[in-house]
C-alpha positions as YAML, in Angstrom:
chain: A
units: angstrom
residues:
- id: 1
  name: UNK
  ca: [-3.94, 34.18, -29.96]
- id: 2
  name: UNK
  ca: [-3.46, 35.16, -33.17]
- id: 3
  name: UNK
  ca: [-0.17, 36.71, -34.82]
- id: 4
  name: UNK
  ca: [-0.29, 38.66, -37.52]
- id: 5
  name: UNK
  ca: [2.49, 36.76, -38.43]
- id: 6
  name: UNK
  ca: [3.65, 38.55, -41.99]
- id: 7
  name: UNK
  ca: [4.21, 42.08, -40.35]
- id: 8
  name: UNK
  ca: [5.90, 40.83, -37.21]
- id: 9
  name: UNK
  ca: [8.29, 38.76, -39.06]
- id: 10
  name: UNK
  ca: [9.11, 41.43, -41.56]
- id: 11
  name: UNK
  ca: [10.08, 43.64, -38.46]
- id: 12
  name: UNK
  ca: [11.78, 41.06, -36.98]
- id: 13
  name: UNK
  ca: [13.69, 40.37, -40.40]
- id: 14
  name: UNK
  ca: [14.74, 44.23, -40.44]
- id: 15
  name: UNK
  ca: [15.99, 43.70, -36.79]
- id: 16
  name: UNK
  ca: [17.65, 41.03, -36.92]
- id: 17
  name: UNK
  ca: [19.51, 42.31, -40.17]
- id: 18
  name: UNK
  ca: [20.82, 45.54, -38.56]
- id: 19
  name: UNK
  ca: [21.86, 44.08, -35.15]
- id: 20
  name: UNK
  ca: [25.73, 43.98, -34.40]
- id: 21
  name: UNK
  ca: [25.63, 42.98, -30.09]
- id: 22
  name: UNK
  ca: [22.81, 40.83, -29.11]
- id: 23
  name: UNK
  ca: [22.20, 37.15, -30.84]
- id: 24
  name: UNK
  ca: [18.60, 35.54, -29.80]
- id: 25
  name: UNK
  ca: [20.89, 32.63, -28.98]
- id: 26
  name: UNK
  ca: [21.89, 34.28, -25.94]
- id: 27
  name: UNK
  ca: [18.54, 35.41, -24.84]
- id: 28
  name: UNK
  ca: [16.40, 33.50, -21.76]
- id: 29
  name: UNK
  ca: [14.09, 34.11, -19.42]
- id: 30
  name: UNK
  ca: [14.16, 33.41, -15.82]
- id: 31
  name: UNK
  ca: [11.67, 33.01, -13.06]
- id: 32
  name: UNK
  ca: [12.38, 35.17, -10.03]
- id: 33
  name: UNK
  ca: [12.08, 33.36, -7.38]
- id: 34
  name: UNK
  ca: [14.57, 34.68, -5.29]
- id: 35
  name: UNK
  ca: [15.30, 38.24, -3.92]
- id: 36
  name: UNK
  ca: [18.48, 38.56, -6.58]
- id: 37
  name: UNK
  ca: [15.78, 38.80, -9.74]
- id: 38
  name: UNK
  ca: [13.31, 40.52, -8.22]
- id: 39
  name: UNK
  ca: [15.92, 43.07, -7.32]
- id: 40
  name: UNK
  ca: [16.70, 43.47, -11.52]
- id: 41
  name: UNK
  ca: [13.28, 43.50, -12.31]
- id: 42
  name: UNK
  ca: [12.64, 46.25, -10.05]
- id: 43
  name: UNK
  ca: [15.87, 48.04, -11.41]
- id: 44
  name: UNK
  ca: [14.37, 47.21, -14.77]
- id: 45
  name: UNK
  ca: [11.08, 49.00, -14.27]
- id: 46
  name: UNK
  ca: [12.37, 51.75, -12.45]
- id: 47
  name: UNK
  ca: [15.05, 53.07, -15.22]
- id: 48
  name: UNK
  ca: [12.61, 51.96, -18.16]
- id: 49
  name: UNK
  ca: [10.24, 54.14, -16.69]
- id: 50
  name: UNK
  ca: [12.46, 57.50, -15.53]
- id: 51
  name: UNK
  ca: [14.11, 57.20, -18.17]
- id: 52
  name: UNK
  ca: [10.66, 57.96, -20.01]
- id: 53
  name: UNK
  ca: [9.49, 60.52, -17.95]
- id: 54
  name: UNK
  ca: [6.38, 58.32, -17.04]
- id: 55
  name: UNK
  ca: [7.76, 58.42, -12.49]
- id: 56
  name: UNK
  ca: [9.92, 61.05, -10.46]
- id: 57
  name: UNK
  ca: [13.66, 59.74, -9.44]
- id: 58
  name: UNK
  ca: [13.58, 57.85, -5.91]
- id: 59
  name: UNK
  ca: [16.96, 56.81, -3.69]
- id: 60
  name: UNK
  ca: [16.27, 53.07, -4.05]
- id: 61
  name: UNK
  ca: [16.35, 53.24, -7.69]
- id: 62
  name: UNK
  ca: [13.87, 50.62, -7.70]
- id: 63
  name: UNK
  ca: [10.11, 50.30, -8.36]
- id: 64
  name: UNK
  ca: [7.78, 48.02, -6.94]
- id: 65
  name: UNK
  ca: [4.10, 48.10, -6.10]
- id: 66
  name: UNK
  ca: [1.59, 46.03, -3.65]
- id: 67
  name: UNK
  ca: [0.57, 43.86, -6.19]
- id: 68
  name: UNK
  ca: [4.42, 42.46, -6.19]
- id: 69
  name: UNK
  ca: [3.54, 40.83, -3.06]
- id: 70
  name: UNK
  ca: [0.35, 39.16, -4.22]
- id: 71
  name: UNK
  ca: [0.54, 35.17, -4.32]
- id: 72
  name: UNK
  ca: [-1.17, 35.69, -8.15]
- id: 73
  name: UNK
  ca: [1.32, 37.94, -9.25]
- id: 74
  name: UNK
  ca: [4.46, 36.00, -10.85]
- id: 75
  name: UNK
  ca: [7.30, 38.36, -12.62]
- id: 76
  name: UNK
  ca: [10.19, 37.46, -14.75]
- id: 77
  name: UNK
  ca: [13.50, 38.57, -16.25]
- id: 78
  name: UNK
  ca: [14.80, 38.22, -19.64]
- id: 79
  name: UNK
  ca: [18.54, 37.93, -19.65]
- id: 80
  name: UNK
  ca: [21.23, 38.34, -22.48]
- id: 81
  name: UNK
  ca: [24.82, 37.01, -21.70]
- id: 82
  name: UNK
  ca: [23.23, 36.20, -18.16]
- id: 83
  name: UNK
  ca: [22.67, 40.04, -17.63]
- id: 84
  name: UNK
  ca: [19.18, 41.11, -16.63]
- id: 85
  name: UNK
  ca: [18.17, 43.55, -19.58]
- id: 86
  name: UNK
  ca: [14.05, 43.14, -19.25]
- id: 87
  name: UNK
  ca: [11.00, 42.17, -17.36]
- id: 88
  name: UNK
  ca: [7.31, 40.98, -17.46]
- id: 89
  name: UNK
  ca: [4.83, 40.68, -14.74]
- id: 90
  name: UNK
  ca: [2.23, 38.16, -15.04]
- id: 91
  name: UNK
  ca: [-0.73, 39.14, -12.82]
- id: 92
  name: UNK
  ca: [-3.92, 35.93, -12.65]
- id: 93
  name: UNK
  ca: [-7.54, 36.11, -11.73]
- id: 94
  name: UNK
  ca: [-8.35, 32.47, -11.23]
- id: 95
  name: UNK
  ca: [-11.75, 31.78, -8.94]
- id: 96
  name: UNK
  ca: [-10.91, 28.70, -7.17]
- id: 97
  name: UNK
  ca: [-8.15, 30.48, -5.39]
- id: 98
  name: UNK
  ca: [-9.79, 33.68, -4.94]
- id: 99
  name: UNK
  ca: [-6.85, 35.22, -6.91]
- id: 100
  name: UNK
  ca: [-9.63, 38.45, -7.74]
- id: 101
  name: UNK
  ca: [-7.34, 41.46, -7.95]
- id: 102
  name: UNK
  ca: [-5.15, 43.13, -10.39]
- id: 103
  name: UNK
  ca: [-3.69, 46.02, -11.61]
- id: 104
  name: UNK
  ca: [-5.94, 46.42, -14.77]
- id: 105
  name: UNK
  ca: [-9.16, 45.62, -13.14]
- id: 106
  name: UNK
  ca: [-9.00, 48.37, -10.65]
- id: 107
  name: UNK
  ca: [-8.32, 50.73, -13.64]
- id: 108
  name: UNK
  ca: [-11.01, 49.31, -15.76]
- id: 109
  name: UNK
  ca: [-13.69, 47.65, -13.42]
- id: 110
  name: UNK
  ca: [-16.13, 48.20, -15.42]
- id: 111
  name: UNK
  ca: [-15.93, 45.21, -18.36]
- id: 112
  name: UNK
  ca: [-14.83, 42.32, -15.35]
- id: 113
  name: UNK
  ca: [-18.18, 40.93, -14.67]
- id: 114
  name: UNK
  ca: [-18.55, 39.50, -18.04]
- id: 115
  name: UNK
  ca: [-15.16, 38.24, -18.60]
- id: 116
  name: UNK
  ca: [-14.92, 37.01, -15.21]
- id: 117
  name: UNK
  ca: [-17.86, 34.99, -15.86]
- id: 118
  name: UNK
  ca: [-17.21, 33.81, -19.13]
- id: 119
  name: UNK
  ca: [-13.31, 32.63, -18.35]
- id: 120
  name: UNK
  ca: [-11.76, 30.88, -15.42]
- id: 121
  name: UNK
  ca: [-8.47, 32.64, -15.95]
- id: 122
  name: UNK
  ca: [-7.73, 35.91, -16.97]
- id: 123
  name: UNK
  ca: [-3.70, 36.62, -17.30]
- id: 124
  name: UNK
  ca: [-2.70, 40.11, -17.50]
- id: 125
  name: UNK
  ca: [1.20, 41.25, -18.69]
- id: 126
  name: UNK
  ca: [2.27, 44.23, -17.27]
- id: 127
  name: UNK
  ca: [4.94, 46.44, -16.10]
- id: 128
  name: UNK
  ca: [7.21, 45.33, -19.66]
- id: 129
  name: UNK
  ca: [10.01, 46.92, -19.20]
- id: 130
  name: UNK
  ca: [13.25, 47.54, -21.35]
- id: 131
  name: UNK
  ca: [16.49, 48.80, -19.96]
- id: 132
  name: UNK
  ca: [16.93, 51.85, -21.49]
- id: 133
  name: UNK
  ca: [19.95, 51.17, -23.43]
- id: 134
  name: UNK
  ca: [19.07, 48.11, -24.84]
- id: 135
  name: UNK
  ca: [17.86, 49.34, -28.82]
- id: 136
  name: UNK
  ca: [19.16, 46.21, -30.52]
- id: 137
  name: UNK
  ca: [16.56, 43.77, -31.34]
- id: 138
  name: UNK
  ca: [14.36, 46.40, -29.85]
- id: 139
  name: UNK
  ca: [10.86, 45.25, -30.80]
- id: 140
  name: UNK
  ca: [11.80, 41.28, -30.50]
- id: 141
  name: UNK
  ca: [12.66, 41.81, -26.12]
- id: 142
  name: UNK
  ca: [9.19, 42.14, -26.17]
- id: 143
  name: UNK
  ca: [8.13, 38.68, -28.11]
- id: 144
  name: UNK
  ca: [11.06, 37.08, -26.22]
- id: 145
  name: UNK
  ca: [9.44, 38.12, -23.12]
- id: 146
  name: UNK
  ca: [6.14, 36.36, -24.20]
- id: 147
  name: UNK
  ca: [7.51, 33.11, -24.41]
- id: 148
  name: UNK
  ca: [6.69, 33.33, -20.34]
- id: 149
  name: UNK
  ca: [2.81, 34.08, -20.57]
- id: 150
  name: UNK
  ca: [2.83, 31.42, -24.01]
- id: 151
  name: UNK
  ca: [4.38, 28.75, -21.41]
- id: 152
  name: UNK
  ca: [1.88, 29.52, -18.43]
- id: 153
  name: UNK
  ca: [-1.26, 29.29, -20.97]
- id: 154
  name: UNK
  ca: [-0.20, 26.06, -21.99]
- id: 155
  name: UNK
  ca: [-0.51, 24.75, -18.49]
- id: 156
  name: UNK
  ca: [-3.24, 27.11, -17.46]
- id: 157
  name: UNK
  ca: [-6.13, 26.48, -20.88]
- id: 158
  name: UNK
  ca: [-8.15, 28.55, -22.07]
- id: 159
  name: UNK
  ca: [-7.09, 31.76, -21.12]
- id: 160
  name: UNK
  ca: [-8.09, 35.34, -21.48]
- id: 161
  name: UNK
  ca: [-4.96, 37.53, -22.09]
- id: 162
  name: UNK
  ca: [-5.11, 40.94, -21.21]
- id: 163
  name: UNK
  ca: [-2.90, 44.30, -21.56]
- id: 164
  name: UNK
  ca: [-3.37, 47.67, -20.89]
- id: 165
  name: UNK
  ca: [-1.28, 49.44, -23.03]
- id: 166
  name: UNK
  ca: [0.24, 53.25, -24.23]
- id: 167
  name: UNK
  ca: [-1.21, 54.65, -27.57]
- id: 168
  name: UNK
  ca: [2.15, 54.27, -29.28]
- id: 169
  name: UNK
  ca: [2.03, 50.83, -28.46]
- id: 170
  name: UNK
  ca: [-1.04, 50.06, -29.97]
- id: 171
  name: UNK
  ca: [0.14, 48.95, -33.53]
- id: 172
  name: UNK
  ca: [2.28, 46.38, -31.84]
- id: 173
  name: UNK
  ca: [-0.50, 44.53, -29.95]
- id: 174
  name: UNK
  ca: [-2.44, 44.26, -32.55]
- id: 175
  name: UNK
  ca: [-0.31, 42.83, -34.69]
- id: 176
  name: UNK
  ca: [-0.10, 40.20, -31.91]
- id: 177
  name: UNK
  ca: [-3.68, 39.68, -32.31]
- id: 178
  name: UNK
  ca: [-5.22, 41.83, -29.24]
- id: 179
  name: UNK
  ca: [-8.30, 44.09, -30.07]
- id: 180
  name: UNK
  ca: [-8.95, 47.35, -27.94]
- id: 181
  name: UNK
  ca: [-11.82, 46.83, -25.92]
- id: 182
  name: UNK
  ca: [-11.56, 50.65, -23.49]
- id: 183
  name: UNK
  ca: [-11.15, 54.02, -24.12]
- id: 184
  name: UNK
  ca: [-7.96, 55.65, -22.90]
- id: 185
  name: UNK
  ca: [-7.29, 56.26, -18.65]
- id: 186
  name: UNK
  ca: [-4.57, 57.72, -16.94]
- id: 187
  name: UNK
  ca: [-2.82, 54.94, -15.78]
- id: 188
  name: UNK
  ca: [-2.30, 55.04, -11.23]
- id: 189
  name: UNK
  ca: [0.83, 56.29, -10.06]
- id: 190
  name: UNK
  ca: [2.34, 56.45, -13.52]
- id: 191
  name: UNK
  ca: [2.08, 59.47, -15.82]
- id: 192
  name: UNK
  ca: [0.57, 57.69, -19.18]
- id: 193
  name: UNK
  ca: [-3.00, 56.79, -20.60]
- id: 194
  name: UNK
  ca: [-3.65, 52.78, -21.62]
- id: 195
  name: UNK
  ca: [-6.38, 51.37, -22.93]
- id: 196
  name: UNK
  ca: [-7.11, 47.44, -22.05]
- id: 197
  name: UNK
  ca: [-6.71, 44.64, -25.11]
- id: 198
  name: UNK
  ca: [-7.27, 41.22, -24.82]
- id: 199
  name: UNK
  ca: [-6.66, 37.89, -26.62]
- id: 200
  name: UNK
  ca: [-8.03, 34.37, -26.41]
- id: 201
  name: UNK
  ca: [-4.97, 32.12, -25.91]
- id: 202
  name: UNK
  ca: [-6.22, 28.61, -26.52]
- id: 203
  name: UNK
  ca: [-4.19, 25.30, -25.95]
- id: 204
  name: UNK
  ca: [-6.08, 23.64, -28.79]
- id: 205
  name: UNK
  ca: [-4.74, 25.90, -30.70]
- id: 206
  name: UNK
  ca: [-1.55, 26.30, -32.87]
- id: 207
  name: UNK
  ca: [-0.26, 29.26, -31.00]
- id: 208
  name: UNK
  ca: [3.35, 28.07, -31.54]
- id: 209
  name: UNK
  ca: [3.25, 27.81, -35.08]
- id: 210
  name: UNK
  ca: [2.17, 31.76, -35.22]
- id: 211
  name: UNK
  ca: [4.89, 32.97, -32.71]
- id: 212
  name: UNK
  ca: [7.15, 35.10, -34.67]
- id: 213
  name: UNK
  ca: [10.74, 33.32, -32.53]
- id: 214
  name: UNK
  ca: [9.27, 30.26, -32.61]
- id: 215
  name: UNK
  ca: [12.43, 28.91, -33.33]
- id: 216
  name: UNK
  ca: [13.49, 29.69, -30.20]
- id: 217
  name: UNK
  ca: [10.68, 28.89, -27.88]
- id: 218
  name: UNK
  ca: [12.42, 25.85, -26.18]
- id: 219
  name: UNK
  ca: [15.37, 27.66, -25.78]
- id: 220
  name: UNK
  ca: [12.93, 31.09, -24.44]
- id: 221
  name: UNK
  ca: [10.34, 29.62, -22.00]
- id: 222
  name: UNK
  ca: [11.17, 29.71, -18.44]
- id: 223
  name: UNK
  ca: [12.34, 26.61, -16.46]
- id: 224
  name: UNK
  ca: [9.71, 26.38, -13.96]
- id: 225
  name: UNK
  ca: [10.21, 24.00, -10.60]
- id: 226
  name: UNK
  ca: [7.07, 21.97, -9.54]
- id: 227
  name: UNK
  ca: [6.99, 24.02, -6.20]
- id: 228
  name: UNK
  ca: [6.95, 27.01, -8.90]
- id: 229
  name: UNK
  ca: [4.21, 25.70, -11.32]
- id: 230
  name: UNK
  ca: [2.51, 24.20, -7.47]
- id: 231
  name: UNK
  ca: [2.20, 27.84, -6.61]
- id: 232
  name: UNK
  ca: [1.22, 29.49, -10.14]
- id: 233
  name: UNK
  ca: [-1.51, 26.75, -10.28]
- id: 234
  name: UNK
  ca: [-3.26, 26.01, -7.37]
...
């Protein structure tokens, strides 16, 4: 994975400057593992995207999917001041399992035979989500929300990191070192196009040293239990 560390840091900079309510000092991410954070990061997704126009309003105020339920599907929470303010999802195609499926594949099954043969594990992020009202430190929720996939690659190896992501969020993937490998699809049950990027995240590598909050990586990366890391790593 490669940052382009200058232009990240320079937005972070500006950020960081011009924020009044939110201190990175208070930011962590959590595991859920329990019904409680699953709960906010279905809140999460669910006013990120109305709010957006991207779904149509539903009673439970919550979204989830069938992929939520999948044993390779691990989602977290990033909270501020111990409130919930944004999530990841962390979907894994790992062959010894049989972990084959998710949410990116089925959109763009087209380029998995190679990459399935020429990496063990392929991560994808999806579903980042922002509470709506959250707009300081804006672009650096995001980063802070990698510290979870940075953690799982450093247990995982050699990993193939993959995104499918909007057209106005192009700029900000590659700047994190993902190329566009598709053309543009309507993404299923939401009302947006993505394209899929990907990134080699090696171990052997100094991924650390590129991460724009690097600084703040101990304090970022989830705690993970060994029942946790038993189940993300089988």
């Amino acid at each position: 994975m490669r940052f382009n560390r200058q232009q990240v840091n320079k937005d972070y900079t500006a950020l960081k400057e011009r924020s009044t309510n939110m201190d990175l000092d208070s930011l962590n991410n959590h595991y859920c593992s329990n019904p409680e954070l699953l709960n906010d990061a279905y809140a999460i997704r669910y006013q990120a995207y109305l709010q957006q126009g991207y779904i149509e309003a539903n009673t439970q105020q919550r979204l989830e999917d069938e992929f939520d339920s999948m044993p390779n599907n691990h989602t977290f929470v990033l909270k501020c001041n111990q409130r919930s303010i944004a999530s990841l999802r962390v979907s894994v195609i790992k062959q010894q399992p049989g972990w084959l499926d998710i949410p990116v594949k089925r959109l763009f099954p087209e380029v998995f035979t190679e990459l399935e043969n020429k990496y063990d594990t392929l991560m994808e992020l999806n579903r980042l989500t922002v509470l709506p009202e959250i707009t300081d430190f804006s672009a650096t929720v995001p980063l802070a929300l990698f510290a979870n996939p940075m953690h799982l690659t450093e247990l995982s190896g050699k990993t193939l990191v993959i995104c499918a992501a909007r057209k106005n969020h192009k700029r900000f993937y590659e700047r994190l070192g993902f190329r566009k490998i598709t053309d543009y699809k309507r993404y299923p049950t939401l009302k947006f196009d993505t394209a899929m990027f990907v990134s080699e995240w090696d171990p052997d590598k100094d991924r650390l040293g590129q991460y724009p909050l690097k600084a703040h990586y101990s304090q970022l990366k989830p705690v993970l239990s060994d029942t946790e890391l038993a189940q993300m790593f089988r």
